[in-house]
N, C-alpha and C positions, 0 to 999 in steps of 0.2 A: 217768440219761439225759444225753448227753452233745447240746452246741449248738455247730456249726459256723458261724463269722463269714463272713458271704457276701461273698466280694471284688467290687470295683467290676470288672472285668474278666467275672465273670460275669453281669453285664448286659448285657455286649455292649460295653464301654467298650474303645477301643481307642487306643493311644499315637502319636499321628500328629505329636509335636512334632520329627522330623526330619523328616516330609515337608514341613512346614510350616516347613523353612527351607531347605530346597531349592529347594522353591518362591518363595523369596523370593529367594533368590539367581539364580534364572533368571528372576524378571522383572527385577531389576537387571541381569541381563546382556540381556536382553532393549531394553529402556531404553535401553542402554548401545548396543545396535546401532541401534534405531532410528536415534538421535540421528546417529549415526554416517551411516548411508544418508542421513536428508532433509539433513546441511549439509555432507556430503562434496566436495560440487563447493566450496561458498563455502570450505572450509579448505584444497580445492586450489588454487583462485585467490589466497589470503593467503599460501599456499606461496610460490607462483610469482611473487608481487610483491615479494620479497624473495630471489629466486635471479639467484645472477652470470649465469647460462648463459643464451640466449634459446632455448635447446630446452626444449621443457616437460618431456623425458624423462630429462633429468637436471638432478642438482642440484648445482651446482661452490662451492658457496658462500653465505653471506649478503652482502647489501648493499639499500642503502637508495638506489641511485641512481637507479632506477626512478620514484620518487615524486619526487626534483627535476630530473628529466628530463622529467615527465609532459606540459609546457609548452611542451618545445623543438621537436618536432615538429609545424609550423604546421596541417595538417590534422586531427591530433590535438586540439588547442588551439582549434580552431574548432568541429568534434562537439562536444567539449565543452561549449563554448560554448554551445553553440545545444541542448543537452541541458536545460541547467541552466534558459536563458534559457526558452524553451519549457515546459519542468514547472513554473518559478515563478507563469507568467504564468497556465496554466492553471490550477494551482490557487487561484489568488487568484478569479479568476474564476468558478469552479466552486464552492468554498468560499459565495460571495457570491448566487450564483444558489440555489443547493442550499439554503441558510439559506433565505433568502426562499419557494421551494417547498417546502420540507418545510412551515414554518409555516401556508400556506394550504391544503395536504394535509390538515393536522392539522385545519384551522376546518371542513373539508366534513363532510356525514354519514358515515355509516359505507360503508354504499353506495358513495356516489361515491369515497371513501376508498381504500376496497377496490380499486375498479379503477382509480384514477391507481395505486397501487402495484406494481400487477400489467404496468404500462404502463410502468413503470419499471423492472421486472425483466427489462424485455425485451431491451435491450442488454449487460447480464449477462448471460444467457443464451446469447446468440446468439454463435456462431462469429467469432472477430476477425479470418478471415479475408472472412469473410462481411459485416460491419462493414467493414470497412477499401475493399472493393470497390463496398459499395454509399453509401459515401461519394465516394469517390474520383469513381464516376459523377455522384453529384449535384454535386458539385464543378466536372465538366466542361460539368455546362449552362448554368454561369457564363461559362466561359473566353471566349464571345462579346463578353462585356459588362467582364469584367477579364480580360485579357489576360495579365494575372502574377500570375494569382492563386495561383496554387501554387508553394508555399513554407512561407515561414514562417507566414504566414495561414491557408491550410488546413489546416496541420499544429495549430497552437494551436487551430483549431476544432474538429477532430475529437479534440485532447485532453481541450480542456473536454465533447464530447458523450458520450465514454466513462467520465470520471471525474466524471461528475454525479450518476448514479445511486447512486455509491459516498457523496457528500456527504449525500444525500437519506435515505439509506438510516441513514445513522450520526445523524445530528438528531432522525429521526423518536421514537424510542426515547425521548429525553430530554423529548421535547416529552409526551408521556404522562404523562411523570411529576410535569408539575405542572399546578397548577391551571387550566380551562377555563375559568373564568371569569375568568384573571386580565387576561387584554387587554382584557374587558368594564368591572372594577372599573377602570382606569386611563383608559378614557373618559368613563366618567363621574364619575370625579372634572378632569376637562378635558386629559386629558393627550391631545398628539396620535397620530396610530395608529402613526407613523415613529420616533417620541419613544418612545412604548410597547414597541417593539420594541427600540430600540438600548440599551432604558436597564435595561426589565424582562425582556422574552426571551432577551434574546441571553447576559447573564450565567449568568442560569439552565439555559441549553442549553448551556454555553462546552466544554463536558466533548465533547460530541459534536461541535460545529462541529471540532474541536480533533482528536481523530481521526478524525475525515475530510477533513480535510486530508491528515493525514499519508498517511493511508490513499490520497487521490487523488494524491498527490506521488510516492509509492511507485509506484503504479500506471502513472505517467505514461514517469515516467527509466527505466522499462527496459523501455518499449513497444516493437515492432518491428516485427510484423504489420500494423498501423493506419497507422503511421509511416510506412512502404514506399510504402503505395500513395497516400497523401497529399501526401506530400510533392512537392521539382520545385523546378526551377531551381539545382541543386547546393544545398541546404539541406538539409544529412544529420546525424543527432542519432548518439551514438555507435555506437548499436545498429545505424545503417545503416551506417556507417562501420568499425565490424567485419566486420559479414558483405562490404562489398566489398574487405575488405583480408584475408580467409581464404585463405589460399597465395600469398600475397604479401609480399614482403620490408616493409612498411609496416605490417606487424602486429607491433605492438612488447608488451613485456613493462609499460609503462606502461599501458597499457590493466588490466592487473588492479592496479595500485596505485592507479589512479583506483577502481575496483572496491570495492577492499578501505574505500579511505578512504572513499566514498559510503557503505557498509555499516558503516561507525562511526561514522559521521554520523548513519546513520536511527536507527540502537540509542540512538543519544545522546539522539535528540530524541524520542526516544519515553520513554525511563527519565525525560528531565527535566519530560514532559506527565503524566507517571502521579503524579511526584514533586509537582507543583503539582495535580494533583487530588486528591492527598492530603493535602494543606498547606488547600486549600479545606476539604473536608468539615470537617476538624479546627476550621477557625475557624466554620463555621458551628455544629459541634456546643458 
């Protein structure tokens, strides 16, 4: 009586280790396109800050004159200005606001919790063109009483109102994660409540104040829609200052060298915030 050895194949077993590197190679080409689509425009504009030619549709050359030219043209140099000056100011401010409410966010019950949060998603949410308009109105039931008030001041306020939520939001998360009763134990051993926070909270939250900042900085320098209708009295951030210089000879090829440099600026300060959150845990662990 003769006994046949049953192959794994007659179970049903089937050799799929070429499909299963096909497939691996078409989601790295997959990957490979994504990446491609979302940062296509930002490697056109590092392109284009570094071409001789001021046509974007050709390429005549490298050079770097662009970037110590970015200064010399005084309207340029003022956007800028008041780019930079404008996104600093706000988020120091916002940064400072957003600590201090998220904290007292975080002290309410859950209840009330709940819906400050939901009250704060709400500029988030909403249309920045929609935001930007119905700023700009409440803005104007002042104009009575300041006269010049749009500018720089309305512009910085309406910065700090949309990049608040963004602080509040990035805090909140941290504040969870430690102990509810630790503002309680620092009262009562005498420590004051302003004391308690700058000395015990705000360390302990520094991970989240920290990207939200960046995160409202970010949000701030390449606003446009909000900025538009804000602003007033010639007080234009670059974004404005682009769009009124589109088919006009004053749209220079420094504009994306400013571009480019801002955006190795933010990568920067971001790798060295992730690097110091990382230096933290280690010492603590």
């Amino acid at each position: 009586m003769s006994y046949q050895i049953a192959n794994i194949k007659d179970y049903g077993y089937k050799d799929r280790k070429k499909l299963h590197k096909i497939l691996n190679i078409l989601s790295k080409v997959g990957l490979v396109l994504i990446l491609l689509i979302v940062y296509a425009s930002t490697i056109a504009i590092a392109i284009q800050s570094v071409n001789k030619s001021t046509d974007p549709g050709t390429f005549s050359g490298f050079t770097l004159k662009w970037y110590f030219n970015m200064f010399s043209k005084k309207s340029l140099a003022l956007a800028i200005r008041n780019t930079i000056v404008t996104s600093i100011i706000a988020t120091v401010i916002s940064t400072v606001l957003g600590t201090l409410i998220a904290i007292g966010i975080n002290s309410l019950s859950p209840k009330k919790r709940q819906g400050l949060i939901m009250m704060n998603n709400v500029p988030l949410l909403n249309a920045d063109i929609v935001t930007g308009i119905s700023l700009m109105l409440m803005f104007s039931f002042l104009l009575p009483l300041f006269p010049y008030a749009f500018g720089p001041v309305t512009l910085i306020l309406a910065h700090v109102f949309f990049t608040l939520p963004y602080v509040i939001l990035s805090v909140l998360p941290k504040l969870k994660e430690i102990d509810k009763n630790l503002i309680d134990a620092c009262l009562d051993l005498g420590v004051k409540p302003f004391k308690a926070i700058y000395k015990i909270i705000v360390p302990a939250i520094k991970g989240g104040i920290l990207s939200g900042a960046l995160l409202a900085f970010t949000v701030s320098i390449d606003d446009f829609v909000i900025s538009y209708y804000t602003t007033g009295n010639g007080f234009d951030n670059l974004s404005i200052w682009v769009y009124s210089s589109i088919g006009r000879k004053s749209l220079t090829p420094s504009v994306y060298a400013f571009s480019t440099l801002l955006l190795a600026v933010t990568l920067g300060l971001v790798l060295l915030s992730q690097t110091l959150l990382k230096k933290g845990k280690n010492k603590n662990v």
